[in-house]
C-alpha positions as CSV (number, residue, x, y, z in Angstrom):
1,X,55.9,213.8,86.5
2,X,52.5,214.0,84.9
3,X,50.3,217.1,86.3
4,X,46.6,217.6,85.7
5,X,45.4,221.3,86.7
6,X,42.6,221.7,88.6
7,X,41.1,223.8,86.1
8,X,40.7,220.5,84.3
9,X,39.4,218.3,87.0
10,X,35.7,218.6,85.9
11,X,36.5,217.6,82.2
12,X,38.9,215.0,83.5
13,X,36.4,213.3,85.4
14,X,33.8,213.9,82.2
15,X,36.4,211.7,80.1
16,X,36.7,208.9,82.8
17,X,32.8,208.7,83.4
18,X,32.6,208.2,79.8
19,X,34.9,205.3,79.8
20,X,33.7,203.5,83.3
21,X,31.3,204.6,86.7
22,X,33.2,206.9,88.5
23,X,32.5,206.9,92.3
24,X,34.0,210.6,93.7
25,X,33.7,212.2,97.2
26,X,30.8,214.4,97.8
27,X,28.8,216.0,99.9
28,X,25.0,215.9,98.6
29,X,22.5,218.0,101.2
30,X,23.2,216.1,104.9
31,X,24.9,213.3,103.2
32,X,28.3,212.6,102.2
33,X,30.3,209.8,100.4
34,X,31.4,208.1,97.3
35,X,28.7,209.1,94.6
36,X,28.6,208.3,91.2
37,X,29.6,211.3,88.7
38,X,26.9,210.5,86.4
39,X,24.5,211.8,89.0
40,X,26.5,215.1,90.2
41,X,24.5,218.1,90.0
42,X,26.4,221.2,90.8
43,X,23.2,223.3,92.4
44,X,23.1,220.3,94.9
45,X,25.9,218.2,95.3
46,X,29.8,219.8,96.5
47,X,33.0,218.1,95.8
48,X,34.7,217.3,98.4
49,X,38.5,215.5,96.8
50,X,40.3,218.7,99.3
51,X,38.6,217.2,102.3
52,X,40.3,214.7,104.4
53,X,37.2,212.3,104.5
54,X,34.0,211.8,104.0
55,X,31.7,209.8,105.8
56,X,30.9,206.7,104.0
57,X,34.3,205.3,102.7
58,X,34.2,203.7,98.9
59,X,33.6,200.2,100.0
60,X,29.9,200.3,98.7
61,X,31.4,200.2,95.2
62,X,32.5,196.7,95.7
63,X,30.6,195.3,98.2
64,X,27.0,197.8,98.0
65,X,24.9,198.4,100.4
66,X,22.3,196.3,98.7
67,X,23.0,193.9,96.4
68,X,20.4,191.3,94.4
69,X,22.3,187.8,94.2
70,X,20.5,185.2,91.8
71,X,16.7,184.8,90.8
72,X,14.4,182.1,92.2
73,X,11.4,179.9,90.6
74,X,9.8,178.0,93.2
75,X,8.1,174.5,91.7
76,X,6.5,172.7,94.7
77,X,9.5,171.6,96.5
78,X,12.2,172.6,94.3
79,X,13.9,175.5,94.0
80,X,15.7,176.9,91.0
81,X,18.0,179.5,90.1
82,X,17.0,181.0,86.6
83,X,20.0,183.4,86.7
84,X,22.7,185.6,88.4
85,X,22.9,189.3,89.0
86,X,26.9,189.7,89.3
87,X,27.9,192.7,88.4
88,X,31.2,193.4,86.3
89,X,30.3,196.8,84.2
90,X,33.6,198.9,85.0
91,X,34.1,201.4,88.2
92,X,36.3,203.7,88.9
93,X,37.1,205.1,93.0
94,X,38.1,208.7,92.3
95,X,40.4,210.0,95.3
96,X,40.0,207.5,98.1
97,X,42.4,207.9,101.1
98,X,44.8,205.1,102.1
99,X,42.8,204.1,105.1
100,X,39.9,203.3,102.7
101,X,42.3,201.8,100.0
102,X,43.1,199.5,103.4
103,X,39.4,199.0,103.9
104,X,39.4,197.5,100.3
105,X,42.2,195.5,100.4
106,X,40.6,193.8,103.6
107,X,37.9,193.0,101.9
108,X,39.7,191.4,99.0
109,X,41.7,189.1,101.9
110,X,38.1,187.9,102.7
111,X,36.3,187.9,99.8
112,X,38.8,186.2,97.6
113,X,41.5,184.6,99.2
114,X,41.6,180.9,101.3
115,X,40.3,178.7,99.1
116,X,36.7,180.1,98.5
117,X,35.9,183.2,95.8
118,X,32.4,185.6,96.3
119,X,32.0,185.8,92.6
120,X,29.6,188.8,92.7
121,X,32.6,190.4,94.9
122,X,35.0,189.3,92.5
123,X,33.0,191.0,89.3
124,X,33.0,194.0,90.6
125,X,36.6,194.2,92.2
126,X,38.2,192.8,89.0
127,X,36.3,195.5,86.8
128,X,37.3,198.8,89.4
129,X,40.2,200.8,89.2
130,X,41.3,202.8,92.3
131,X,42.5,206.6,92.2
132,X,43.7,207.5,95.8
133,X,44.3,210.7,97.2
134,X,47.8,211.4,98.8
135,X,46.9,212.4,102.5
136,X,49.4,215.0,104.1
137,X,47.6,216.7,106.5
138,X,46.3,214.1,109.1
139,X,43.2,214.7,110.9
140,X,42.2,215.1,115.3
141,X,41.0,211.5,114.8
142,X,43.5,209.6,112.2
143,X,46.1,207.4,112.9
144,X,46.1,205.1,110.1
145,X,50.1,204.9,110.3
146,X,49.5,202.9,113.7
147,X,47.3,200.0,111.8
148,X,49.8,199.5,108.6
149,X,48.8,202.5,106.5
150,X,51.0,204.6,104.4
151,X,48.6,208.2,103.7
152,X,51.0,208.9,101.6
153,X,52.0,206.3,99.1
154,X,48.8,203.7,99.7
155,X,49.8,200.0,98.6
156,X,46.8,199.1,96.4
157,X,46.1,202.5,94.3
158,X,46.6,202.1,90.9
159,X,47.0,205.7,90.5
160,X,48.0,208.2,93.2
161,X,47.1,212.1,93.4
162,X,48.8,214.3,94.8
163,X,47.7,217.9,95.9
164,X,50.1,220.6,95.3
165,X,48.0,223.5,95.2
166,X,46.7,224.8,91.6
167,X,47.1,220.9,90.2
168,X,47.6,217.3,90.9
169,X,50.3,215.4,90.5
170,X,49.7,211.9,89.1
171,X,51.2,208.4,89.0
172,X,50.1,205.2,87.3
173,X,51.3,202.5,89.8
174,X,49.5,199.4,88.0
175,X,48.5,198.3,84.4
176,X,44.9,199.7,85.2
177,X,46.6,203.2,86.6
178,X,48.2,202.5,83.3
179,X,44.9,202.5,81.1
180,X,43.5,205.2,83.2
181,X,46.0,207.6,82.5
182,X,45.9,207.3,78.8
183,X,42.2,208.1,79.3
184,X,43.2,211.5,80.1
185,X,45.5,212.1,77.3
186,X,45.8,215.7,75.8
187,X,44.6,216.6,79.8
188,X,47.8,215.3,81.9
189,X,51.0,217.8,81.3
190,X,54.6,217.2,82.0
191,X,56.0,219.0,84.8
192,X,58.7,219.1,87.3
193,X,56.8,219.0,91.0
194,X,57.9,219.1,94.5
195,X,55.6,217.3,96.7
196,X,54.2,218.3,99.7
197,X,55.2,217.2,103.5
198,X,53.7,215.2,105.5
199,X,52.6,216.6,109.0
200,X,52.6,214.8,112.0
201,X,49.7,212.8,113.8
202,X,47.7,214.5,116.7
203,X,46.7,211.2,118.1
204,X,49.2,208.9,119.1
205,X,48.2,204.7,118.7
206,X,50.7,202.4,119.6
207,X,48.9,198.6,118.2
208,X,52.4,197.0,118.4
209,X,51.9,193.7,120.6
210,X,48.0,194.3,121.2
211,X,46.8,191.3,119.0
212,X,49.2,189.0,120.8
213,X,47.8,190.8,124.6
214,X,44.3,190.4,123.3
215,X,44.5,186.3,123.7
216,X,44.7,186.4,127.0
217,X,42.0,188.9,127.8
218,X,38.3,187.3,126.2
219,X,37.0,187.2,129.8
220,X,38.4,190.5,130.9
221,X,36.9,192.8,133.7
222,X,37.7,195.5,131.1
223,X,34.8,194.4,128.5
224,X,32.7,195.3,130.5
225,X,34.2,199.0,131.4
226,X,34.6,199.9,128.3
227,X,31.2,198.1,126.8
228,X,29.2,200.3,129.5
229,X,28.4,203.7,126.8
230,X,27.5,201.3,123.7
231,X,24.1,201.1,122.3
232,X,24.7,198.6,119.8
233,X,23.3,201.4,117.4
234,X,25.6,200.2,115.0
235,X,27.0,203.0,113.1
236,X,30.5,202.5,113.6
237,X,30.0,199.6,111.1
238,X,28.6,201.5,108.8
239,X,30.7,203.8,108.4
240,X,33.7,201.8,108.8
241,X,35.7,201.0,105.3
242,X,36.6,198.0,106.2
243,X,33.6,196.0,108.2
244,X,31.7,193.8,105.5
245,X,29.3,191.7,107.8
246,X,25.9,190.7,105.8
247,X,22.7,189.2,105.8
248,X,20.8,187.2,103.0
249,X,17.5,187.6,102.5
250,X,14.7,186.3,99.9
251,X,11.5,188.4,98.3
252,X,9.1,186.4,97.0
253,X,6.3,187.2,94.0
254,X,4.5,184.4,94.1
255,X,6.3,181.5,92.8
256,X,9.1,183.8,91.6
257,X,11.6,185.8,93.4
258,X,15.4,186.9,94.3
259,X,18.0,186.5,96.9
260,X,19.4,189.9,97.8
261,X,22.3,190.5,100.5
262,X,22.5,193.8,102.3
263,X,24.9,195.2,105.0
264,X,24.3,193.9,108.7
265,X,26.6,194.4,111.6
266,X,27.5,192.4,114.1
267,X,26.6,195.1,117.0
268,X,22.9,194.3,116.8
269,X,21.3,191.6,118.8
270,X,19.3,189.7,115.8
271,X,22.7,189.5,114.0
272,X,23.4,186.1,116.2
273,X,20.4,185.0,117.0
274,X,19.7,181.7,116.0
275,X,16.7,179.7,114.2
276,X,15.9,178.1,117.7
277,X,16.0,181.4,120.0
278,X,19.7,180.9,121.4
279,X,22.0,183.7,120.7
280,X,25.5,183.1,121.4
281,X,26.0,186.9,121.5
282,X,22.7,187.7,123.0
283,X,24.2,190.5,125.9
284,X,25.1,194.0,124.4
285,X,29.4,193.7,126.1
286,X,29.5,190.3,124.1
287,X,28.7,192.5,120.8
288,X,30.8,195.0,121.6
289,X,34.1,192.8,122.6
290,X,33.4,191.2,119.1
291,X,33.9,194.0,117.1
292,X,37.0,194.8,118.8
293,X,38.5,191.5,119.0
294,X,37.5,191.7,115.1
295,X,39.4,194.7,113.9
296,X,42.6,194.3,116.4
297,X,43.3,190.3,117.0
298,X,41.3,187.9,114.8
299,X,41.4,189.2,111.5
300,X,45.3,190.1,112.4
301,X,45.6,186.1,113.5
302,X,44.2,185.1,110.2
303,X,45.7,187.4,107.7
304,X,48.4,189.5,109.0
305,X,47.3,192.7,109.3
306,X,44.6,194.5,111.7
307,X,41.3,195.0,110.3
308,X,41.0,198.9,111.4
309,X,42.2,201.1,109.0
310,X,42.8,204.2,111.3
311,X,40.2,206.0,109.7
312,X,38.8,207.7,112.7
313,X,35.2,207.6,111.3
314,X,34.0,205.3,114.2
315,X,35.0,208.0,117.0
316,X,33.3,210.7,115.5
317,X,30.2,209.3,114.5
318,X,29.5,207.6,118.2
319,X,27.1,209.2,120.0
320,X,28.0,208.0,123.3
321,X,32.1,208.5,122.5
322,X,33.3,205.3,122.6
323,X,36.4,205.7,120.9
324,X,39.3,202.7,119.8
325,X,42.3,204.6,120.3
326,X,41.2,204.3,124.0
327,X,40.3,200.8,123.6
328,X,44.0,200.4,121.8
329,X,45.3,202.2,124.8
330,X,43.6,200.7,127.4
331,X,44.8,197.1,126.3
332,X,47.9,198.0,126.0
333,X,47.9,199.5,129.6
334,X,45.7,196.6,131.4
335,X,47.5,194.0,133.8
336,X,46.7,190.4,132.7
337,X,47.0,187.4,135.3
């Protein structure tokens, strides 16, 4: 199996940023996330590839944060788009976990599948290449095995690390893993490895039948138990690797200007609200029964799979401890009529 030593990680990762943007994990003062390389400063920023996770999951590299659509030029009443911003310059994810490979994938079943195409999503997901990080050692808060995760051999890497100690050991999966490793050629060594074992969970999820249970519960007494600590502060969608809800808005210079999306999220009131002052969401339970029905029935109805990627971001970021797994468990316990 091909190896690349630790010792060479920093070069490696000089030879792949020269090649394509390569997005690793890092903590940078109170922040941490998937930066690019080109900006890493070693007096500042810390690499974090032996942590399990870092708060905000890779998915801004295919779906950013902020993200200029097409230019405008207004003429009286006519409107016309003088060009596009989509953005296909190469990018490479540099030791995701599987839970955020998941979050990716998602994103790819909504983005580019049932008839319709998001071509800026599509220019940058066809240009990126996805290194994930083997995950062994699951955190207090994972239990990405319960929604359809495998830590240890993600479907969707086209290349997969694993850490065993003073190196990595590394397989190309896909043509671009393919492309990737010859990048590092003269780095990557031929070695015999044992991999490492996987340890067990700490928490426990059992999703089996939950989507199916969910159906019969919209109008639920348990909404509003569970709803009762939210805020709608909405940083369980931020953090989340797999929530991609948006807004579009316009800047205007005169009779010039752009369309620009940037992330929303479906727990704030405003994200509903309609042009006449209805909101069909308007009450802060109806928010937070969204979300939920979200991640663990609807997207499951429409593409087979739950939209929660076991992550465990959400319950440690909440301030007022809502937490899923209780949710998860709480369905699965409730009586329905």
């Amino acid at each position: 199996m091909k190896v690349l030593n630790k010792s060479k990680l920093i070069e490696a990762l000089n030879v792949l940023s020269s090649q394509q943007e390569v997005f690793v994990p890092i903590q940078r003062e109170s922040q941490s996330g998937y930066f690019s390389w080109a900006d890493y400063q070693p007096e500042r920023d810390e690499l974090m590839l032996e942590a399990l996770n870092v708060y905000q999951s890779p998915k801004n590299v295919v779906l950013p944060q902020t993200e200029r659509m097409y230019g405008i030029i207004s003429q009286g009443m006519e409107v016309d788009i003088d060009q596009t911003f989509e953005d296909a310059h190469p990018t490479l994810i540099f030791g995701a976990r599987g839970c955020d490979v998941k979050g990716i994938l998602a994103m790819d079943e909504v983005f580019l599948t049932r008839g319709f195409v998001d071509s800026f999503y599509q220019a940058r997901r066809a240009n990126n290449t996805i290194v994930a990080n083997a995950c062994y050692a699951p955190g207090p808060n994972c239990f990405c095995t319960a929604m359809e995760v495998d830590p240890v051999e993600p479907v969707g890497a086209d290349v997969i690390i694993h850490d065993c100690g003073d190196y990595y050991a590394w397989e190309a999966r896909t043509g671009k893993g393919e492309a990737v490793t010859a990048q590092l050629d003269g780095l990557l060594e031929d070695k015999e490895v044992k991999l490492p074992s996987a340890q067990p969970f700490q928490l426990q999820v059992d999703y089996q039948g939950v989507a199916e249970k969910l159906k019969d519960m919209f109008d639920h007494s348990l909404w509003d138990q569970m709803a009762e600590p939210c805020i709608n502060c909405g940083m369980c969608t931020y953090v989340c690797p797999s929530c991609y809800c948006f807004d579009i808005q316009v800047k205007m210079f005169g009779e010039k200007g752009y369309r620009f999306r940037a992330w929303d999220s479906c727990m704030f009131e405003e994200y509903t609200r309609e042009a006449g002052g209805g909101n069909p969401r308007g009450a802060s339970k109806e928010r937070f029964r969204q979300r939920f029905l979200h991640k663990l029935e609807f997207f499951q109805e429409r593409y087979g799979t739950p939209l929660c990627t076991g992550c465990g971001r959400c319950i440690i970021v909440c301030p007022t401890d809502v937490n899923i797994a209780r949710i998860i468990k709480a369905v699965k316990e409730a009586e329905v009529e």
